[in-house]
N, C-alpha and C positions, 0 to 999 in steps of 0.2 A: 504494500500500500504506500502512494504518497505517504510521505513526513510533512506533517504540514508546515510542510513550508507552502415648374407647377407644371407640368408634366417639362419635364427640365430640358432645356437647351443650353447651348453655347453658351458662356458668358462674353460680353467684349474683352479681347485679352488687355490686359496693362501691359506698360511695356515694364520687363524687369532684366535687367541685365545679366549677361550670362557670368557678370563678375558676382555677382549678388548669388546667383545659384552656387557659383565655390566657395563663398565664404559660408551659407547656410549647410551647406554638404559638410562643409570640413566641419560645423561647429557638430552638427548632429554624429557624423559618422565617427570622425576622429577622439572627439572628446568621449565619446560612448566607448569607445576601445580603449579607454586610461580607465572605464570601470571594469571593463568586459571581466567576467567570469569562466571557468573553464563550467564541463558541462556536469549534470548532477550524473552518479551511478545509480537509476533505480534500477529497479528490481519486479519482476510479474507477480500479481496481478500489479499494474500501474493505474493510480488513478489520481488525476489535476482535477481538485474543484475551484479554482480560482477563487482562493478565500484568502487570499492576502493581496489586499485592494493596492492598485495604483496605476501608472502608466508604462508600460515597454515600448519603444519607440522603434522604429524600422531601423535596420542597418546594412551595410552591406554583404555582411560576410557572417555567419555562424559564430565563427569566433570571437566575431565582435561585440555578441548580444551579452547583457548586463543581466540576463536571466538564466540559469543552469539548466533551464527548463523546456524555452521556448525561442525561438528565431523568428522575430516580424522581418519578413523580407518584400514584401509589399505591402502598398495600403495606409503607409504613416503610423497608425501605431496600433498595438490592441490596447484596449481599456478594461481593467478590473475591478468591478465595483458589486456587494453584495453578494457574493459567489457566482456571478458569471462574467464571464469574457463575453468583450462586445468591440464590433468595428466601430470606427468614429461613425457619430450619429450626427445626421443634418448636416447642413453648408456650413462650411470653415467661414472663420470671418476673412476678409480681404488681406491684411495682413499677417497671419498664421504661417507659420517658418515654413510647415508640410503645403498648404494652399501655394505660396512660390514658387518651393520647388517640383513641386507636379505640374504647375503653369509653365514650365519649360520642358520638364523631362518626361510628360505624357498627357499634354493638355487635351488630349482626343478622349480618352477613355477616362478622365477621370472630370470632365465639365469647367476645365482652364484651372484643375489645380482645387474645385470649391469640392469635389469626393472623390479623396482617394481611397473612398472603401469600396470603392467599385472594382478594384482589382486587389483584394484584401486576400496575404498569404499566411498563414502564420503554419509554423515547422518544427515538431520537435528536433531536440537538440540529442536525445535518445536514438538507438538504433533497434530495428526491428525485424527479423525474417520472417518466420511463418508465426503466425498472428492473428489476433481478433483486435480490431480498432473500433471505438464508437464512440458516439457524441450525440447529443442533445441539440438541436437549434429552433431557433422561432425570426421567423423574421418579422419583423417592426417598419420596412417601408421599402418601397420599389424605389427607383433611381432610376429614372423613365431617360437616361442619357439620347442624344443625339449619336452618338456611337456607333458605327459598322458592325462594332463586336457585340454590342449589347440584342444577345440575340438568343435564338430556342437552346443553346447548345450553353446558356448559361445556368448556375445552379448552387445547390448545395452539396459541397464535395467533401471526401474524405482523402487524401494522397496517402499512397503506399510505396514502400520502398523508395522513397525519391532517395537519391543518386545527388542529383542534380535541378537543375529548371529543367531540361532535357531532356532528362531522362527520369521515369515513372511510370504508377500504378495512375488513375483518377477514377473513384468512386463514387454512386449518391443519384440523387435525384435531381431533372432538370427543370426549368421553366415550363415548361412543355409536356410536364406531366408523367416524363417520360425515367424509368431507370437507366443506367448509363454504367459503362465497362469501358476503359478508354486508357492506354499504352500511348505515353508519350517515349519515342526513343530517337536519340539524335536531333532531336526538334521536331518530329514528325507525330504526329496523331494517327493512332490508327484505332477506331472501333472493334471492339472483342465482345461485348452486349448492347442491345440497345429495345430495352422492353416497353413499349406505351403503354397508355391507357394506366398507369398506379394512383396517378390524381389523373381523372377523366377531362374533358374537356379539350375546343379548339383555340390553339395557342396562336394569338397575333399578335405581332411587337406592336402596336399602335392601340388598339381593341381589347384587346385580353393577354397584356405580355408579362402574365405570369399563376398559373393554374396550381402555384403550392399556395396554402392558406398562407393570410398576415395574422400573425397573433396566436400563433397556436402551435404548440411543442409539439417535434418530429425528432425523431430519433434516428440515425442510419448507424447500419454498423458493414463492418467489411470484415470477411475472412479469407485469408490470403497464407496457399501452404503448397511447397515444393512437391511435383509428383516425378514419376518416374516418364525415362527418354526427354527431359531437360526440360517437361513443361511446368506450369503454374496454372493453380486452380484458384479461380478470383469470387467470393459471394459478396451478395450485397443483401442486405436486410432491412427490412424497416418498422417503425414503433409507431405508430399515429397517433395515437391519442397519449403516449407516454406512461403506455398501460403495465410497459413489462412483455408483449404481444409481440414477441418478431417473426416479422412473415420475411420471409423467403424471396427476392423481386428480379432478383437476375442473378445469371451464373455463367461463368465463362471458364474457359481452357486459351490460355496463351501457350498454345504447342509448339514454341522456338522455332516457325519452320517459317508458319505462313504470312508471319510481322517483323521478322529477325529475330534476334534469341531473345528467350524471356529473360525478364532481369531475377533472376533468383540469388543474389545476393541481397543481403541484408540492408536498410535504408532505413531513412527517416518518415515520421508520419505527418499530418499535419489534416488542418483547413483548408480548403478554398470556399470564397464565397465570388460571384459577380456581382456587381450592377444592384447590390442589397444591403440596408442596416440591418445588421442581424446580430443578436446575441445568441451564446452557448453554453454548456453546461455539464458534466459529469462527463469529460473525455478520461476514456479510457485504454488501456491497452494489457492485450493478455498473452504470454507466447499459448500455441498451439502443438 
């Protein structure tokens, strides 16, 4: 166990100079690495209830993160308040160090910098092979971006084995209703499940661009365990009402043949969320 430890568009950009984005980088990144901590040793079953409130801030590098625990690597920072972890809620004020520097370093996806939790990563600092991962979430408000990416293929995710940004497991449920299995390797996406119909309904980015309920605890879990001839067995579960109830919603075989090799080395887990304020709750992880 833990030891307890208005439908949105563009903004008009400002102008902020690219000198301003290095000294905001280096204040955030650099001084974060004069706290940085190595990482914790848990131990299975692992269980985070973020019950020691505060703020983790993004950074660049794992090693840089000031929690033993957790690595924000997108998204500006998570927030711990009350026992759950939450992406930044609502629009940043104008001047907010993370609102800058996303107004230069990804003013598309995240609305000139006013949400970067629209591309909100957070990473354990743990390692994991064969495994049960799960987490609690509710989301609290859509983020109707003008965005290309803000689209059905976005969601509530779980990562396995991440490696890398490049390389990974993606777990969970989509906008669209739909369950989702999904091998990032080398940079590439390839589909390994793809189940509709779990929340029913026709998904429109303008009309209906998002069929999970707001306000209401989901549960996903992944199990993720090395088979024989070099492949990986990926499940995905789900809780709806946060009853204790897991149902079974996708299953997949990454067979190392017909995506390149599966990643069966051991990785880190985490969150993803898109294009959503979302809070979470009793992540867990258990070897298998």
């Amino acid at each position: 166990m833990e030891k307890t430890y208005k439908n949105t568009t563009y903004y008009k950009p400002k102008k902020v100079a690219l000198t301003t984005l290095f000294i905001l980088s280096f204040t955030f990144f650099y001084t974060a690495k004069a706290f940085a901590v190595p990482p914790a040793d848990v131990g299975s079953p692992y269980s985070y209830n973020f019950n020691q409130g505060g703020v983790l801030h993004e950074v660049n590098l794992p090693d840089n993160s000031t929690s033993p625990y957790w690595w924000v690597s997108s998204g500006g920072n998570l927030n711990i308040y009350e026992g759950r972890g939450r992406t930044i809620k609502g629009e940043l004020q104008d001047d907010d160090p993370w609102r800058l520097i996303y107004a230069i370093s990804n003013p598309r996806d995240t609305d000139n910098g006013y949400h970067p939790q629209n591309i909100f990563r957070l990473i354990t600092r743990s390692i994991w092979q064969d495994a049960r991962e799960e987490a609690n979430f509710v989301i609290t408000k859509n983020n109707l971006s003008e965005s290309p990416y803000r689209n059905q293929s976005n969601g509530l995710l779980l990562m396995n084995r991440y490696i890398d940004e490049n390389n990974l497991y993606y777990t969970g449920i989509r906008v669209d209703g739909a369950a989702i299995i999904k091998k990032k390797q080398n940079g590439r996406y390839y589909t390994l499940a793809y189940i509709k119909g779990v929340y029913p309904g026709l998904y429109d980015r303008d009309t209906n661009p998002n069929l999970l309920p707001l306000n209401k605890w989901i549960g996903i879990r992944t199990e993720i365990t090395n088979e024989g001839n070099n492949a990986v067995r990926i499940k995905v579960f789900i809780d709806k009402l946060w009853s204790g109830n897991w149902q079974l919603i996708a299953e997949a075989v990454d067979d190392g043949r017909t995506y390149g090799p599966a990643i069966r080395t051991g990785g880190f887990g985490g969150i993803r969320t898109d294009f959503m304020d979302v809070d979470f709750e009793n992540f867990r992880f258990r070897n298998l």
